[in-house]
C-alpha positions as a Python dict, from the first residue, in 0.01 Angstrom:
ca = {
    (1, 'X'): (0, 0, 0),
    (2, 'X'): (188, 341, 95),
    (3, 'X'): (491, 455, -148),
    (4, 'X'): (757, 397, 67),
    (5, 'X'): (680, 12, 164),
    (6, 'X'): (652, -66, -186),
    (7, 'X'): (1024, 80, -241),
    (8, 'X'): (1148, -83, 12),
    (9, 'X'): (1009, -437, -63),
    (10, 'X'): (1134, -387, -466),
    (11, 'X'): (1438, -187, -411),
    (12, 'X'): (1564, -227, -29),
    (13, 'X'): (1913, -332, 21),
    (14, 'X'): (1910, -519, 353),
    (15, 'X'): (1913, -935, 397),
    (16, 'X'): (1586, -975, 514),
    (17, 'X'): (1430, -799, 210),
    (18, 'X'): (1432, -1130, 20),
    (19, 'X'): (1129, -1283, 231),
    (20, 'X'): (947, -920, 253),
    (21, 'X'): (992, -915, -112),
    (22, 'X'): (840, -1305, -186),
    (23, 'X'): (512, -1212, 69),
    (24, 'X'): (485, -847, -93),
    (25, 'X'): (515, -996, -449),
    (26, 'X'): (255, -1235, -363),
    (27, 'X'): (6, -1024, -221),
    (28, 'X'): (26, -827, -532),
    (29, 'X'): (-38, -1122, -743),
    (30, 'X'): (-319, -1247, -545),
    (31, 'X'): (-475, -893, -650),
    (32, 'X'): (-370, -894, -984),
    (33, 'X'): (-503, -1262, -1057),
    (34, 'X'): (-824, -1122, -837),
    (35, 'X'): (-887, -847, -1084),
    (36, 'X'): (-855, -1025, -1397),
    (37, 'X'): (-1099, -1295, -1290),
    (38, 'X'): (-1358, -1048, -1175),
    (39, 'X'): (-1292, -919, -1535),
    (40, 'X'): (-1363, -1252, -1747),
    (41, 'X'): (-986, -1220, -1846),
    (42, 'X'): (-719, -1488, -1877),
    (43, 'X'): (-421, -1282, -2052),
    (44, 'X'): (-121, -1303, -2163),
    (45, 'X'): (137, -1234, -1906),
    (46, 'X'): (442, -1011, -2007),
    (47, 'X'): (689, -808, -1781),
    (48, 'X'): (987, -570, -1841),
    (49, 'X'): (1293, -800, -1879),
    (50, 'X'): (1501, -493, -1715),
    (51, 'X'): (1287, -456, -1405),
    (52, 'X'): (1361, -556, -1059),
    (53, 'X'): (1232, -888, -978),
    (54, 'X'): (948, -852, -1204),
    (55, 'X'): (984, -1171, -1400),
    (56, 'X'): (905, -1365, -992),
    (57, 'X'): (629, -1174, -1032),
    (58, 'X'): (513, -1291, -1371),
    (59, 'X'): (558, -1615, -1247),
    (60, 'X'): (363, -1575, -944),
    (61, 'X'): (83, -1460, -1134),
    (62, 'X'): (42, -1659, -1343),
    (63, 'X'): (23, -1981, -1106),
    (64, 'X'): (-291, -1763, -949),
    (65, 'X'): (-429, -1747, -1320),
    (66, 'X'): (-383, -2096, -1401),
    (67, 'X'): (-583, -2152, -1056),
    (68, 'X'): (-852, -1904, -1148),
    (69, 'X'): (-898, -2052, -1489),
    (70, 'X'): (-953, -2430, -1321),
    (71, 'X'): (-1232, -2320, -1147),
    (72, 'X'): (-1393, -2149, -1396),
    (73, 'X'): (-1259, -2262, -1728),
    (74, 'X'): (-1536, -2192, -1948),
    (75, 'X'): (-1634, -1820, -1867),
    (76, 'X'): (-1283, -1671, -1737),
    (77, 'X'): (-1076, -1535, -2052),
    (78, 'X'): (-1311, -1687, -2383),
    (79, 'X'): (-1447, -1471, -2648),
    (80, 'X'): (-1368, -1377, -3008),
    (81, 'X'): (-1087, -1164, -2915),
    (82, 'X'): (-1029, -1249, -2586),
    (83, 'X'): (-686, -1470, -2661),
    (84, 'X'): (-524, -1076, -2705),
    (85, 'X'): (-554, -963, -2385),
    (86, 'X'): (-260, -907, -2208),
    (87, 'X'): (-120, -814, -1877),
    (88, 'X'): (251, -602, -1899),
    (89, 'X'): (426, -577, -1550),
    (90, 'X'): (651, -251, -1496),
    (91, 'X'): (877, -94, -1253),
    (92, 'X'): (914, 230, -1145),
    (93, 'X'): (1218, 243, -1316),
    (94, 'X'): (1102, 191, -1652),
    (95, 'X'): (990, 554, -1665),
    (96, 'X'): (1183, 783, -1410),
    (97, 'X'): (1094, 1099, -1574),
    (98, 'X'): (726, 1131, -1536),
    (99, 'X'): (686, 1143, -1200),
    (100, 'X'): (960, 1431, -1158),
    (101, 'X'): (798, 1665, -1401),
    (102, 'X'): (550, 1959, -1332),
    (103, 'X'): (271, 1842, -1502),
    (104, 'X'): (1, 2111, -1624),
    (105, 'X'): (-263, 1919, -1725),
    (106, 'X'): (-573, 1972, -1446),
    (107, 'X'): (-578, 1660, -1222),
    (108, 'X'): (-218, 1625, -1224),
    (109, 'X'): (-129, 1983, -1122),
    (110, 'X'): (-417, 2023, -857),
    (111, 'X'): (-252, 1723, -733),
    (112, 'X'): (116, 1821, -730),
    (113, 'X'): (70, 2202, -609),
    (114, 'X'): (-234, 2243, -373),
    (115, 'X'): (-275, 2038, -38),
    (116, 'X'): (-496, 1753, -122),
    (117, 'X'): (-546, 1461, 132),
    (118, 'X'): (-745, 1167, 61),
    (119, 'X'): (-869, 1299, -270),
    (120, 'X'): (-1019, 1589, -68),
    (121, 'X'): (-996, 1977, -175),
    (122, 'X'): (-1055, 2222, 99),
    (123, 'X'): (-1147, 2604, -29),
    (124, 'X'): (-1266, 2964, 110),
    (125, 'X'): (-1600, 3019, -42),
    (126, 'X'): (-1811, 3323, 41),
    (127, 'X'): (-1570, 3345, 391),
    (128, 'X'): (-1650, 2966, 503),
    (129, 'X'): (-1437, 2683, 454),
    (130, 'X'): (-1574, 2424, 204),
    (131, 'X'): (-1457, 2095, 68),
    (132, 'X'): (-1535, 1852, -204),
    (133, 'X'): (-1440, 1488, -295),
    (134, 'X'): (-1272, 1476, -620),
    (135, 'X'): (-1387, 1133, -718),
    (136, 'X'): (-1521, 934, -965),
    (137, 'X'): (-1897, 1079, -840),
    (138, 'X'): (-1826, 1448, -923),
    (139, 'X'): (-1886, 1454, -1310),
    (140, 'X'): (-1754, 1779, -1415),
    (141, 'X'): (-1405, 1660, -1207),
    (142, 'X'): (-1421, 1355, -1447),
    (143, 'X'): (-1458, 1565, -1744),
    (144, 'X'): (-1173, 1820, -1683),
    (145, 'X'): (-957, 1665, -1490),
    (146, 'X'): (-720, 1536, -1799),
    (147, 'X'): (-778, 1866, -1958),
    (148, 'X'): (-464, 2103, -1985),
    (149, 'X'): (-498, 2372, -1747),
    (150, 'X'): (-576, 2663, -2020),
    (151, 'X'): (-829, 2448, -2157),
    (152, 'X'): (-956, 2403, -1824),
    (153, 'X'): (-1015, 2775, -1766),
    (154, 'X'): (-1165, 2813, -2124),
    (155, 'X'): (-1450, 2508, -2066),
    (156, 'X'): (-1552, 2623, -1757),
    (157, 'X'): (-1606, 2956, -1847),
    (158, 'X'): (-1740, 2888, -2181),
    (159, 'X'): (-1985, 2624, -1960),
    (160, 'X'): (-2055, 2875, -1700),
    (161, 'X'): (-2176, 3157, -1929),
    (162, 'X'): (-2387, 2878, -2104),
    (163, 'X'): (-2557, 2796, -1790),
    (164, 'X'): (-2641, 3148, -1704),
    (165, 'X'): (-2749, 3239, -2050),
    (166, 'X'): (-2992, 2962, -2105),
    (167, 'X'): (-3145, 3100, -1722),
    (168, 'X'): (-3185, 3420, -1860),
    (169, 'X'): (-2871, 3599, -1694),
    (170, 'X'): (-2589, 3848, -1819),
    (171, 'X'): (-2251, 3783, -1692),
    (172, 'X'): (-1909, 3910, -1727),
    (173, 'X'): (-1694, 3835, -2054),
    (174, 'X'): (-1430, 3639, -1822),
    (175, 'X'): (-1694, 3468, -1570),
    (176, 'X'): (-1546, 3529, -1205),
    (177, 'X'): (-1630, 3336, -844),
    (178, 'X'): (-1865, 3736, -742),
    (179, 'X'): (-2055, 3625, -1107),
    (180, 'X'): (-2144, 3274, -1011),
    (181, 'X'): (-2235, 3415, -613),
    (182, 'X'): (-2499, 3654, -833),
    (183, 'X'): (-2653, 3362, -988),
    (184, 'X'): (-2681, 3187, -682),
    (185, 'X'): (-2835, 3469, -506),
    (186, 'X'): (-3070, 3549, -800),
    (187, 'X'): (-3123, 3160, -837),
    (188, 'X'): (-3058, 2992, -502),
    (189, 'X'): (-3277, 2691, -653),
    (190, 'X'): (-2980, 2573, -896),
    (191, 'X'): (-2733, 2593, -623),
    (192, 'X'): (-2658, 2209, -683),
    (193, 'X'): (-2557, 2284, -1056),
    (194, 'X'): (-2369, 2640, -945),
    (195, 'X'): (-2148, 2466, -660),
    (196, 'X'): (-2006, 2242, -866),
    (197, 'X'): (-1910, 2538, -1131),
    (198, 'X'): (-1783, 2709, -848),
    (199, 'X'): (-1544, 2406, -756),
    (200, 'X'): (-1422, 2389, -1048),
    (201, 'X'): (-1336, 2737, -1121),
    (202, 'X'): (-1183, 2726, -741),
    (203, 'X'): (-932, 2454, -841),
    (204, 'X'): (-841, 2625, -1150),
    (205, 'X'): (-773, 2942, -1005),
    (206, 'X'): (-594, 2826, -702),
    (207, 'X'): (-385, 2610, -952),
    (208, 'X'): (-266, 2935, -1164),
    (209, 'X'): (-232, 3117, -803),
    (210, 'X'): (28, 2833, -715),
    (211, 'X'): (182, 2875, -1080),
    (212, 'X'): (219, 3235, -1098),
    (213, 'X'): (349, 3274, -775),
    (214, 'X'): (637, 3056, -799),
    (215, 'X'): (907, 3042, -1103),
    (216, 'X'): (732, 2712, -1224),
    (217, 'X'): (722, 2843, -1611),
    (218, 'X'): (1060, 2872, -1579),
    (219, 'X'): (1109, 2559, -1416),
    (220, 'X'): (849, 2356, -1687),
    (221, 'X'): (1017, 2499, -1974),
    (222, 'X'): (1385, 2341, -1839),
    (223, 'X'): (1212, 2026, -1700),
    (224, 'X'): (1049, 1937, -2093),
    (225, 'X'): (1348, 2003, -2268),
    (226, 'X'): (1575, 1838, -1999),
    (227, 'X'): (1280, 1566, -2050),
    (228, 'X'): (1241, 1531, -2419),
    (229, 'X'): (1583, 1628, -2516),
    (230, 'X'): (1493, 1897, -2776),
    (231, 'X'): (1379, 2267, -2680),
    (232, 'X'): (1019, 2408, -2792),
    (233, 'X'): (1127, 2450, -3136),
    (234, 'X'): (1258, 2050, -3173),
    (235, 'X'): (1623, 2157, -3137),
    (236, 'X'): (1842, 1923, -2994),
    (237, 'X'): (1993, 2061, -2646),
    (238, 'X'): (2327, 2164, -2691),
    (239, 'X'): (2396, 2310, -2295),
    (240, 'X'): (2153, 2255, -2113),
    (241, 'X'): (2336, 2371, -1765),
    (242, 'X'): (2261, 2748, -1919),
    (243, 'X'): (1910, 2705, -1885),
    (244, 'X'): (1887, 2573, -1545),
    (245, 'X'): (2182, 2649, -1341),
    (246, 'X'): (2052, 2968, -1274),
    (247, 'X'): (1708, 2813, -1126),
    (248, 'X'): (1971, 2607, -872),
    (249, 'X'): (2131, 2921, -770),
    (250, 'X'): (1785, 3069, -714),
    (251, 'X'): (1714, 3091, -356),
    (252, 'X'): (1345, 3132, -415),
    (253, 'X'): (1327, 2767, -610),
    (254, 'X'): (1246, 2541, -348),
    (255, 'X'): (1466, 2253, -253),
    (256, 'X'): (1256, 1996, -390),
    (257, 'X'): (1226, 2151, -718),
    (258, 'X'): (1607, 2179, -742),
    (259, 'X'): (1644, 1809, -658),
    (260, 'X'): (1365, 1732, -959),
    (261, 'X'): (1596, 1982, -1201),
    (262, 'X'): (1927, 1782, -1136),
    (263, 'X'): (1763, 1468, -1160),
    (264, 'X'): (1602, 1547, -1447),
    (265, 'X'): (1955, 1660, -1569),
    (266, 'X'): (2146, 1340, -1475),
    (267, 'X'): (1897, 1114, -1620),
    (268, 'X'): (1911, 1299, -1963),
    (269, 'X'): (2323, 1257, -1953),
    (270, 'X'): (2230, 903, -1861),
    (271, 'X'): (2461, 957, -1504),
    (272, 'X'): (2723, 1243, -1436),
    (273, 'X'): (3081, 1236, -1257),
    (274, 'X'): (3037, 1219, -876),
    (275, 'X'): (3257, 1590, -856),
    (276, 'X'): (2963, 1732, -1126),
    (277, 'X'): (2715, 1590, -932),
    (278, 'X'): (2824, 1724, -614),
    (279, 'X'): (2940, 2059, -795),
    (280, 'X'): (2555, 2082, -867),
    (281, 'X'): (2425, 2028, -518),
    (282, 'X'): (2671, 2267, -400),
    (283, 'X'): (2531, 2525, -599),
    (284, 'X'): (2163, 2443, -538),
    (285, 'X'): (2251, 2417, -189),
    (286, 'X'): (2105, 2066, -153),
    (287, 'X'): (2124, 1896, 221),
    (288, 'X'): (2336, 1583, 247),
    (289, 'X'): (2040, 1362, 351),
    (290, 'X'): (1832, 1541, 13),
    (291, 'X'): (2183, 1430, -192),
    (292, 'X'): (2162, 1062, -60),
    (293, 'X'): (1782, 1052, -199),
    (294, 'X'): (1948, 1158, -552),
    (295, 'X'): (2220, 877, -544),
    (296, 'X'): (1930, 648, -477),
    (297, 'X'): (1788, 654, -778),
    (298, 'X'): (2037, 405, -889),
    (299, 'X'): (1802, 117, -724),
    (300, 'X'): (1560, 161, -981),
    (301, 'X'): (1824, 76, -1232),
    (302, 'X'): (1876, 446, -1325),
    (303, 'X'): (2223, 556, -1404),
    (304, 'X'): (2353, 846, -1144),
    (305, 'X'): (2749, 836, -1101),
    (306, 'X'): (2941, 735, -1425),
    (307, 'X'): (3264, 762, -1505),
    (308, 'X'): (3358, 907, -1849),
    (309, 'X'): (3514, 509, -1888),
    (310, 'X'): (3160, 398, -1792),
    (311, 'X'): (3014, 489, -2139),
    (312, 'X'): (2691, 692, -2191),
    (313, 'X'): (2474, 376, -2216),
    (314, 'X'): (2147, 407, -2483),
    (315, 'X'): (1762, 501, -2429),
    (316, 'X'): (1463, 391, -2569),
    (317, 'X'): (1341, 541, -2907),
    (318, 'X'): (1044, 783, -2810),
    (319, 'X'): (763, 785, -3093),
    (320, 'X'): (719, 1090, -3277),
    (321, 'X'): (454, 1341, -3119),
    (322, 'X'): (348, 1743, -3098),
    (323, 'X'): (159, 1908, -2845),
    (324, 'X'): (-4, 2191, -2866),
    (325, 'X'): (140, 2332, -2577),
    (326, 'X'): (550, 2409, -2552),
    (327, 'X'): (518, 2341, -2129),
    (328, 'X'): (363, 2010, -2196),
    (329, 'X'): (574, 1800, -2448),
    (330, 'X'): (673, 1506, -2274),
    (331, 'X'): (474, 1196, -2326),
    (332, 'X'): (484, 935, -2055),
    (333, 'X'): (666, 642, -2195),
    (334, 'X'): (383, 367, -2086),
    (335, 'X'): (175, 549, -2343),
    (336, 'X'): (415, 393, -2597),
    (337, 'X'): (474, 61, -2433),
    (338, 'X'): (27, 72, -2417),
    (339, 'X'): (47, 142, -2852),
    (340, 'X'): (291, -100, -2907),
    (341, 'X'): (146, -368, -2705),
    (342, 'X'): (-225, -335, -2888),
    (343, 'X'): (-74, -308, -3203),
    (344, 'X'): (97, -651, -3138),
    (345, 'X'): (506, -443, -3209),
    (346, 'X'): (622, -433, -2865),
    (347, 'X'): (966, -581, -2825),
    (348, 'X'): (946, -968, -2692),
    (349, 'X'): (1236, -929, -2603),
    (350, 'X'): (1248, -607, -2401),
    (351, 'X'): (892, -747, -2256),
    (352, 'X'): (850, -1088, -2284),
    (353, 'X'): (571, -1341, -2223),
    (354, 'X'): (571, -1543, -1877),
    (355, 'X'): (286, -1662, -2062),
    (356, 'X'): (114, -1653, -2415),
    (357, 'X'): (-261, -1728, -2483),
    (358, 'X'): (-360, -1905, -2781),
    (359, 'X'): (-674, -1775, -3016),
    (360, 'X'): (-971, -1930, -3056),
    (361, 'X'): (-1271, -1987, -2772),
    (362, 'X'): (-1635, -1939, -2729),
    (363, 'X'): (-1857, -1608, -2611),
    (364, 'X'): (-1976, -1678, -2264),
    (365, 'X'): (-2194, -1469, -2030),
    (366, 'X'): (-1989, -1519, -1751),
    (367, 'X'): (-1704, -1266, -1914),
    (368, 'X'): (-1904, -985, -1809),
    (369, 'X'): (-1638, -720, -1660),
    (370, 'X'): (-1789, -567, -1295),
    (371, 'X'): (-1604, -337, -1088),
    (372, 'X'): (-1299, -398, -931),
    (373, 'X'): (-1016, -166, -756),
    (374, 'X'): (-774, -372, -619),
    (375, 'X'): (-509, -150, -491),
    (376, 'X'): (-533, 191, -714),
    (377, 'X'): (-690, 160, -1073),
    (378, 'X'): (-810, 347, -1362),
    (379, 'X'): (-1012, 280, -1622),
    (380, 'X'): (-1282, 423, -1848),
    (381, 'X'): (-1627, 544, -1634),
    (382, 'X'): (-1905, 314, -1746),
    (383, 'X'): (-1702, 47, -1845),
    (384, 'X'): (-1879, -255, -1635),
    (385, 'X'): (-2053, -398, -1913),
    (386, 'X'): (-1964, -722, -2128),
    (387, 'X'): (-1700, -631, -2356),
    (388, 'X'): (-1576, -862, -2633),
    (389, 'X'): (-1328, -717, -2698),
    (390, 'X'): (-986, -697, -2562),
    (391, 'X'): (-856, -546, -2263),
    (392, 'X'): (-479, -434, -2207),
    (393, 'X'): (-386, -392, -1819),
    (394, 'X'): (-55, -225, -1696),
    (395, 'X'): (83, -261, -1386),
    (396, 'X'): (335, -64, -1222),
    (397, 'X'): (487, -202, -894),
    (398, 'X'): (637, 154, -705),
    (399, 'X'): (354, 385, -795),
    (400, 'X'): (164, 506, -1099),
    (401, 'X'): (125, 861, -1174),
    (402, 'X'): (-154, 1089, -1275),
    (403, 'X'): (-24, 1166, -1613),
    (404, 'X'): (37, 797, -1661),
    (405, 'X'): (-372, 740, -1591),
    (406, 'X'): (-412, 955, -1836),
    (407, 'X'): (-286, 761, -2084),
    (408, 'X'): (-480, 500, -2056),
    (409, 'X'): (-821, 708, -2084),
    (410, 'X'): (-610, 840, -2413),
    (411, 'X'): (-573, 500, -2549),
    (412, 'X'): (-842, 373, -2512),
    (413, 'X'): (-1070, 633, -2680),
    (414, 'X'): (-802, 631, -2948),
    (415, 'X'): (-859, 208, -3043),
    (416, 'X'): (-1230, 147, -2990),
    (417, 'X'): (-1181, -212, -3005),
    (418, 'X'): (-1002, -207, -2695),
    (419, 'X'): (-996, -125, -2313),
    (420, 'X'): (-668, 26, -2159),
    (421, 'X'): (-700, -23, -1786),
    (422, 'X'): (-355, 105, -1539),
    (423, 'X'): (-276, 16, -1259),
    (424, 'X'): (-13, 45, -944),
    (425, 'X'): (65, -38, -599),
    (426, 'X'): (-18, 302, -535),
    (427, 'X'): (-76, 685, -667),
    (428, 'X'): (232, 896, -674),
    (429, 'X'): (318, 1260, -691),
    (430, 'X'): (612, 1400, -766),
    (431, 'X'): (678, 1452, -372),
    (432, 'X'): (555, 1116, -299),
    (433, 'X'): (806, 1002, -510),
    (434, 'X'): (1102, 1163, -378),
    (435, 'X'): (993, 1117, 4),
    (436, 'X'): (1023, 715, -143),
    (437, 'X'): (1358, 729, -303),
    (438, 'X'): (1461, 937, 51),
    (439, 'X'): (1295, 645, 269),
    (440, 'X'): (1600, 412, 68),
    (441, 'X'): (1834, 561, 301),
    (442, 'X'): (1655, 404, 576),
}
């Protein structure tokens, strides 16, 4: 399911989007439902009260549950601790900050800076044009990839020097790509083990190449206070315009980081006057079609244009965190929602139950969890055996993005006792997500 199709079916303004919207939302149930009884779960079914047309969806599946569980009602959803599973539908709206940010952590950034198709990464080694699949398969990729980019560089040098040291071979204090082409010459029989350091060290480099070219320290350093409301030092932001007005009058900022700046901006003033807003595109020099993609924003129940007699409105009340890292403060709100909801304290009545299991049932064999990727989902590697346990699965109908996966690889190696698993219509990066809200204007 491509980005802009699942705007249109959730947020599209025209008559006929009614019916699109009834067959879309029922396709995704029938996936959803799929999922959960190739997993042995029967959960509880909660959905953002506030989202578009998610509580149809609720409904929808959990008829397909109820249908599941008839046909196999003594394997699909019993166990100890099975009765706490539950199932939390989102929109994109929920969360309209993470996809907008510059993200620095590896998989993220390689994704949002460097021209990767079909999860493929094309690179220049030793003059010949190589390429790589960065999938589930490539186990140093799994290992980094929701690294921060510093600590990126760091483990694969520190891994890298390892290697060579336990062969027997002296290399440079800051490994480069001419050290690892001297191993493989001296060692051509590990060149299995050495390509895969040399991807890795590829993506990291091109990554900083792509930072240090561009103003995009500049441009993270507005984006997390703009994001988190408070600068590095946990200050609130008093005027924030003095920090990134001059990045909008920068004719070397790209367009589409200009857009991400204002909307960043608007969303943190929880919607502007229509004479700011257009005072700010005039000074970023935004295109009228790139200033109706801003305005559209408002279909996922984000505030744009507000009058001062329109009040400021009120936003949800962010846990507590630090980072070690002053470019990367900004937590991804489902990481919250994911905390709350295994610690049995989210809101019932910001996400309430379409459905509510009871406790209680028997261990059967048939609750064994195999794999299963309907539409795009994440979960822990290896995690295809029987679990008794419970599992908490997120999904997000508009796109899910890569420092949203993250979180649920964080959560669940944070409570033991359960299994975060996230999931979306589709995979979005920050460009992704503005060619969507542009495809509104359709």
């Amino acid at each position: 399911m491509d980005t802009p199709k699942a705007f249109q079916s959730f947020y599209g303004r025209e008559p006929t989007d009614q019916a699109l919207r009834f067959q879309y939302s029922e396709k995704i149930a029938a996936q959803i439902a799929t999922l959960c009884a190739t997993l042995g779960e029967y959960p509880s079914v909660r959905y953002r009260k506030d989202g578009h047309h998610l509580a149809e969806l609720a409904n929808a599946v959990e008829t397909k549950l109820h249908g599941y569980k008839a046909d196999d009602p003594a394997g699909m959803g019993e166990g100890p601790q099975k009765h706490r599973s539950q199932l939390i539908l989102l929109d994109r709206g929920f969360d309209p900050v993470s996809p907008l940010l510059h993200e620095l952590t590896f998989q993220a950034m390689t994704y949002d800076l460097l021209q990767i198709e079909n999860d493929v990464y094309k690179y220049i080694s030793s003059s010949e044009e190589r390429e790589t699949i960065l999938d589930e398969n490539d186990e140093m990729w799994v290992k980094n990839r929701h690294e921060h980019i510093a600590d990126v560089l760091r483990k694969v040098n520190t891994a890298i020097k390892d290697f060579a040291s336990s062969k027997k071979i002296s290399t440079s204090n800051k490994t480069t790509m001419k050290d690892l082409q001297v191993i493989l010459k001296k060692m051509p029989q590990y060149q299995k083990e050495i390509s895969k350091f040399m991807v890795q060290l590829h993506l990291a480099e091109d990554c900083m190449i792509q930072y240090n070219q561009t103003a995009l320290k500049d441009l993270c350093a507005v984006e997390q206070d703009l994001a988190t409301g408070v600068d590095k030092d946990g200050e609130g932001i008093k005027d924030p315009m003095k920090s990134f007005v001059p990045l909008l009058l920068d004719t070397n900022v790209d367009i589409v980081d200009k857009i991400r700046i204002i909307l960043l901006y608007v969303i943190f003033k929880n919607g502007i006057s229509e004479e700011n807003l257009a005072k700010l595109c005039e000074h970023a020099q935004i295109p009228p079609d790139y200033r109706a993609l801003i305005k559209n924003m408002t279909h996922l129940g984000v505030p744009i244009v507000q009058d001062s007699s329109s009040g400021k409105g009120t936003k949800t009340a962010r846990k507590e965190r630090t980072s070690l890292y002053e470019l990367s403060r900004w937590v991804p709100i489902v990481k919250d929602i994911m905390e709350d909801a295994v610690d049995e304290k989210l809101s019932t009545s910001l996400y309430p139950y379409a459905s509510q299991r009871s406790g209680g049932g028997a261990l059967s064999s048939k609750g064994q969890a195999v794999s299963a990727r309907y539409g795009h989902w994440h979960k822990e590697k290896g995690s295809t055996e029987a679990r008794a346990g419970p599992r908490l699965i997120i999904f997000i109908v508009g796109g899910v993005c890569f420092s949203e996966t993250r979180t649920a690889y964080e959560v669940t190696a944070a409570r033991k006792d359960w299994e975060v698993l996230i999931g979306s219509t589709n995979i979005i990066t920050p460009n992704g997500f503005l060619a969507s809200l542009r495809e509104l204007t359709v």
